[in-house]
N, C-alpha and C positions, 0 to 999 in steps of 0.2 A: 492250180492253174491261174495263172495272174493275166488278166485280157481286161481292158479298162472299163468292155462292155458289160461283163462279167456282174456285177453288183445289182445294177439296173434291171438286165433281163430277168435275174433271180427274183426281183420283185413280184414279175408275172406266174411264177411259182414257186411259192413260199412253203411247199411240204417239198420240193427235189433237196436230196444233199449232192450238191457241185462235187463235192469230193469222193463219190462214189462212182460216178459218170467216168468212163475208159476213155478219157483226154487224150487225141493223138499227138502228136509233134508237129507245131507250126500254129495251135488253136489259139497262142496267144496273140497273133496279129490279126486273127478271123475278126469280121466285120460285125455291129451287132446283130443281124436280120442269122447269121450264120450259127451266132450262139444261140440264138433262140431256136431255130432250127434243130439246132443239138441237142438241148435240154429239150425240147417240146417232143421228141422222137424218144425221149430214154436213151440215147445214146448210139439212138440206130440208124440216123442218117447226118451224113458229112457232107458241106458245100463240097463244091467238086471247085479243084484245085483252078485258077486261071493262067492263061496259055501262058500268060509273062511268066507267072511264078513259075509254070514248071520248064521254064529254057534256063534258067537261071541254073546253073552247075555252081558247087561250092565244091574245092579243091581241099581232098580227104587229110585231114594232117598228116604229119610222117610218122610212122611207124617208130616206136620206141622201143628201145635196144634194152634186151633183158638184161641184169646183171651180171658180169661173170660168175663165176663160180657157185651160182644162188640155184640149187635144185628146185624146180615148179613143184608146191605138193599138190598131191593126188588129191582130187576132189573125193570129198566125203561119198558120195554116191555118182558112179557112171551112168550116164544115160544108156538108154538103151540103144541099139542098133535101130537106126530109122526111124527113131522118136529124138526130135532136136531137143537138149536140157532147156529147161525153161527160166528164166534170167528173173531174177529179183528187182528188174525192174521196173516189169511189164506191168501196166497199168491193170486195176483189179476188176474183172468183169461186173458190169451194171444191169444186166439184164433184169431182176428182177426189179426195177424201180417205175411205176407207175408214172407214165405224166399225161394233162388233159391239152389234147390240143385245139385249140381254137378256133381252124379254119375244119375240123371235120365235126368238131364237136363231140368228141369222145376220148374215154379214157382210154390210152394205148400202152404197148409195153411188148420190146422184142422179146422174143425166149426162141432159144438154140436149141436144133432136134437134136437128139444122141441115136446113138443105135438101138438102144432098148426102145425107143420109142417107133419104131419101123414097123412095117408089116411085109411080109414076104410080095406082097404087091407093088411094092416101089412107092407105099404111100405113109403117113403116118398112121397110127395106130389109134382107132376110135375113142380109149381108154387115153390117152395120151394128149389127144384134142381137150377131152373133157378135161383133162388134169390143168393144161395150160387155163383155160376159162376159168377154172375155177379160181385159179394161181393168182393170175390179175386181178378177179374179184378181191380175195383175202387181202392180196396186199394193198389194193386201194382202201380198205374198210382199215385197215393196221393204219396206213398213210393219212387217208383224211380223216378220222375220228379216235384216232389211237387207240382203237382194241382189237383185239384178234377173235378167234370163232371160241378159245377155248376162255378168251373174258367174257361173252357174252353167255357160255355155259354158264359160267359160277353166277350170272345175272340171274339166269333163270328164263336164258332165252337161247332160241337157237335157228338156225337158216339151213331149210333141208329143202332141195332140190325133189320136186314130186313131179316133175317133167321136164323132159325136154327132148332137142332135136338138132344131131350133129350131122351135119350133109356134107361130103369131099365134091369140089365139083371143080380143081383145080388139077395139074398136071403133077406126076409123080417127086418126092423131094429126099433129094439126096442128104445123108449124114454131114450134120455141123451147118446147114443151111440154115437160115434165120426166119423164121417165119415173125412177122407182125401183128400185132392180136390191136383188133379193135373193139370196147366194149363199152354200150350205153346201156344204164338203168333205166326204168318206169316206174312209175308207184300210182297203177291208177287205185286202187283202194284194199286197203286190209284182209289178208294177211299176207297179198299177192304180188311181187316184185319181181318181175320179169327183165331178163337181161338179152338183148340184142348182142349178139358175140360175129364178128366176119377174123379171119386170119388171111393174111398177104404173105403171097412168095416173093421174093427176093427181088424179082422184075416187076413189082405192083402188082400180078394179079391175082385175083381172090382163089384163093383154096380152100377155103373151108368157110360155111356160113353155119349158125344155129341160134339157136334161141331156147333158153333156158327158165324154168315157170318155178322161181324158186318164192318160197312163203316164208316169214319170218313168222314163227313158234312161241310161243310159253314152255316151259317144262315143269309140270306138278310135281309136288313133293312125293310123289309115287314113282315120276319118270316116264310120267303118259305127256304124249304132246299135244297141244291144242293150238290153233290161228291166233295171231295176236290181236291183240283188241283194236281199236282205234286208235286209241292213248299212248299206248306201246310204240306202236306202227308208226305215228306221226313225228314221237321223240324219237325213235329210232329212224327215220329216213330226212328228217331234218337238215341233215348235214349234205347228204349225197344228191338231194333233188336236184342242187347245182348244174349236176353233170349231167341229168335228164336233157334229151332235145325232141321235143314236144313233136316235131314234124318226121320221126320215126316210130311214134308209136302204136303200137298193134291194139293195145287193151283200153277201156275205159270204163267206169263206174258201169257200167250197166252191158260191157261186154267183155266177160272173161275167163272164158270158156278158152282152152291153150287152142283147140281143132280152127276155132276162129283166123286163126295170126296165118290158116295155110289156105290155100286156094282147090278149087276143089280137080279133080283129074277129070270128072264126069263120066266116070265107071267104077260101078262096085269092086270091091277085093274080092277075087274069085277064086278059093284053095282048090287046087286038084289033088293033096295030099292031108292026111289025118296021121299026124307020128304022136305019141308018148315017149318022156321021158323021166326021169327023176334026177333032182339035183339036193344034193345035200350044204347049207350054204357052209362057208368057213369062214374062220373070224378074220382070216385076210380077205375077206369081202367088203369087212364091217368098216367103222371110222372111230371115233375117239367117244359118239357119240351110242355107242355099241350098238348101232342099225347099220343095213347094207349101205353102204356108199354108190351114191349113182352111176360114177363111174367104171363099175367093176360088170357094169349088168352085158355089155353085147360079149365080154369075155366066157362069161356064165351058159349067156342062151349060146356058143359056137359048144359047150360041153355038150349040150344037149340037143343041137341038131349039127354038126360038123360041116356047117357049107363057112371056107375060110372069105377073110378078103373083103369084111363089111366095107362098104361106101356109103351108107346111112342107114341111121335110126333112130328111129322113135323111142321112149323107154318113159312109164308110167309105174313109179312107185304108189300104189294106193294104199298100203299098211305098213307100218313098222314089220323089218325083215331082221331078224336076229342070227347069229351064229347059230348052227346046228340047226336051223330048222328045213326041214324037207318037204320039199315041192316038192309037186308032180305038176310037171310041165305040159301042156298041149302045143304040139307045133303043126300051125297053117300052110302050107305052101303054094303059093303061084309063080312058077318059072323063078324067078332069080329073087325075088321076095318071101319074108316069112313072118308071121304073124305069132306071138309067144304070149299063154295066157297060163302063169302057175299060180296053182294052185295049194295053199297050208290047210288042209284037210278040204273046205267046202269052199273057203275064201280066199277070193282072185286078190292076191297080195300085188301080183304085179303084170304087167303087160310091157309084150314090147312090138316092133315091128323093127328088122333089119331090110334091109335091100342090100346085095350083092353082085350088082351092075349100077353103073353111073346111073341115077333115077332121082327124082325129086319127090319128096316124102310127102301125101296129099292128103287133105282133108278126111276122104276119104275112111285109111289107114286109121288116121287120128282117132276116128270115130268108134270106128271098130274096135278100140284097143280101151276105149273111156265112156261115151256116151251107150254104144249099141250093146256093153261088155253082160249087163243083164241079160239080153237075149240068148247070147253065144253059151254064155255056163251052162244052158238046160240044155245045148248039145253036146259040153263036155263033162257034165255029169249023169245024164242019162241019156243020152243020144240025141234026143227032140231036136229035130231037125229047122233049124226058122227059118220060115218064109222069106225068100229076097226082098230086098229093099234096093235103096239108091246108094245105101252102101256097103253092101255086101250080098252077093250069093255062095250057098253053100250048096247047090246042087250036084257041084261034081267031087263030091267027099264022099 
């Protein structure tokens, strides 16, 4: 794309490649506030055309006369009925390119729904949210520091999400719509890097918010993982603190507890249901790093209590979860909430809480699932009933 602005704005980001960016027709007379606009969105917003430019008609050339006698040949492959052949020389999708922008103060990056990624509810799919978060994550760490998750393995390091929290609280999104992903790092201290995640529909407004409690690892020469040190921690967040904006952050050196970052509802979670289940995991659960992947989990807890249609949840990895290994699942119920505490023989591997009406995920919850989670076992391993608290009662189980 040759725009005279073109060279200049590229200065203000030095990790975009221009030539990856879906250049419309006409970008090269865009002005430069437009190109930066362009590159600062990843390619996902366009100045809007001006009234003169668009009165302006250009008269189509004239249609050129096949040659006689010269048969047209048959295209190598026919498109299909009702799907237009797609032209060699349509500009090559940019979606996955990261850029930081400067007036919100975050890294952004469009990415397009597909159908796999839908839910029978007319929304995107909890599992699909997380994938996108994660997506911009990787590829800002690929972009600004030049390595990927699976360089940082062969380091002897690795980035495992042990919490988080995806909440829909936008209106239903149709196939091939664009959603916006907004995403800022913290690093208030070792081994704890939390990411601030919002997604934008197509009209600005927010559909999806979460917040993600992900730890940067060691990995021992056994394959046990442990919190990185300080030393680790600081070479390794060096680079990205950049993108940190100070006046969004939840966590600090002496507060970072994840139930912290949510506010509280001001009533206990109250189950009126006690279900059992068993879940056998599978290694399409897992990741490269041969534990469950966090994203696989509200697909998991719908095997084992069948209410469809999540709209949030909570989800706390507390142990390493391997292929083949069998839970026995505990599921809480209040009205359109549920509460998931499994169990690998004695030990609470992991906790979750879904909601399945539009609700906001509350302190509360949080607590129940991480801080209170010692009390709760002695009623799901032998019944022991605990005492209510401010956050939780179980008297009607």
């Amino acid at each position: 794309m040759d725009n005279p602005h073109l060279k200049s704005v590229l200065a203000e980001f030095p990790d975009v490649d221009a030539a990856a960016l879906p250049w419309p027709p006409g970008a090269e007379t865009w002005e430069a506030k437009d190109v930066q606009l362009f590159i600062g969105s990843g390619g996902f917003l366009k100045p809007k055309k001006s009234k003169k430019a668009a009165e302006v008609k250009t008269a189509p050339p004239p249609p050129t006369p096949a040659p006689a006698d010269v048969p047209t040949p048959a295209p190598a492959e026919e498109a299909h009925s009702g799907y237009p052949a797609t032209s060699s020389s349509e500009p090559a999708a940019a979606f996955e390119v990261p850029a930081f922008n400067q007036d919100r103060k975050t890294l952004t990056m469009p990415v397009r729904v597909h159908c796999e990624d839908t839910a029978p509810n007319g929304h995107v799919r909890i599992e699909s949210l997380n994938a996108f978060a994660e997506r911009i994550r990787s590829l800002a760490l690929k972009q600004v520091m030049g390595i990927s998750l699976a360089d940082l393995k062969e380091r002897g390091l690795a980035i495992l999400a042990t919490e988080y929290v995806i909440e829909i609280v936008g209106k239903g999104i149709r196939v091939l719509d664009t959603l916006r992903i907004d995403t800022t790092p913290e690093f208030p201290a070792a081994p704890l890097f939390p990411w601030d995640t919002q997604m934008f529909a197509e009209d600005g407004s927010l559909y999806m918010r979460g917040l993600f409690g992900l730890n940067l690892c060691q990995i021992s020469a056994t394959g046990a993982y442990s919190g990185a040190d300080t030393t680790a921690y600081n070479a390794f967040a060096k680079d990205l603190r950049k993108f940190t904006d100070p006046s969004r952050s939840k966590f600090s050196t002496t507060s970072l507890r994840f139930y912290s970052a949510y506010p509280k509802a001001g009533a206990p979670f109250t189950p009126e249901k006690h279900l059992k289940a068993t879940y056998v995991v599978r290694s399409t659960d897992c990741d490269m790093y041969n534990v469950l992947f966090q994203g696989r989990v509200p697909s998991m807890m719908e095997s084992c209590y069948p209410q469809h249609d999540a709209r949030a949840f909570y989800v706390n990895i507390r142990m390493s979860v391997h292929p083949g290994d069998e839970l026995a699942v505990h599921v809480f119920v209040e009205k359109a909430k549920a509460f998931f505490v499994c169990l690998r023989g004695k030990e609470p591997v992991l906790t979750a809480v879904g909601h399945y009406e539009a609700s906001a995920i509350c302190q509360e919850e949080i607590k129940c699932a991480s801080l209170r989670l010692p009390i709760i076992l002695k009623f799901c391993n032998d019944g022991t009933k605990p005492s209510p608290c401010e956050d939780f009662d179980f008297t009607k189980v």
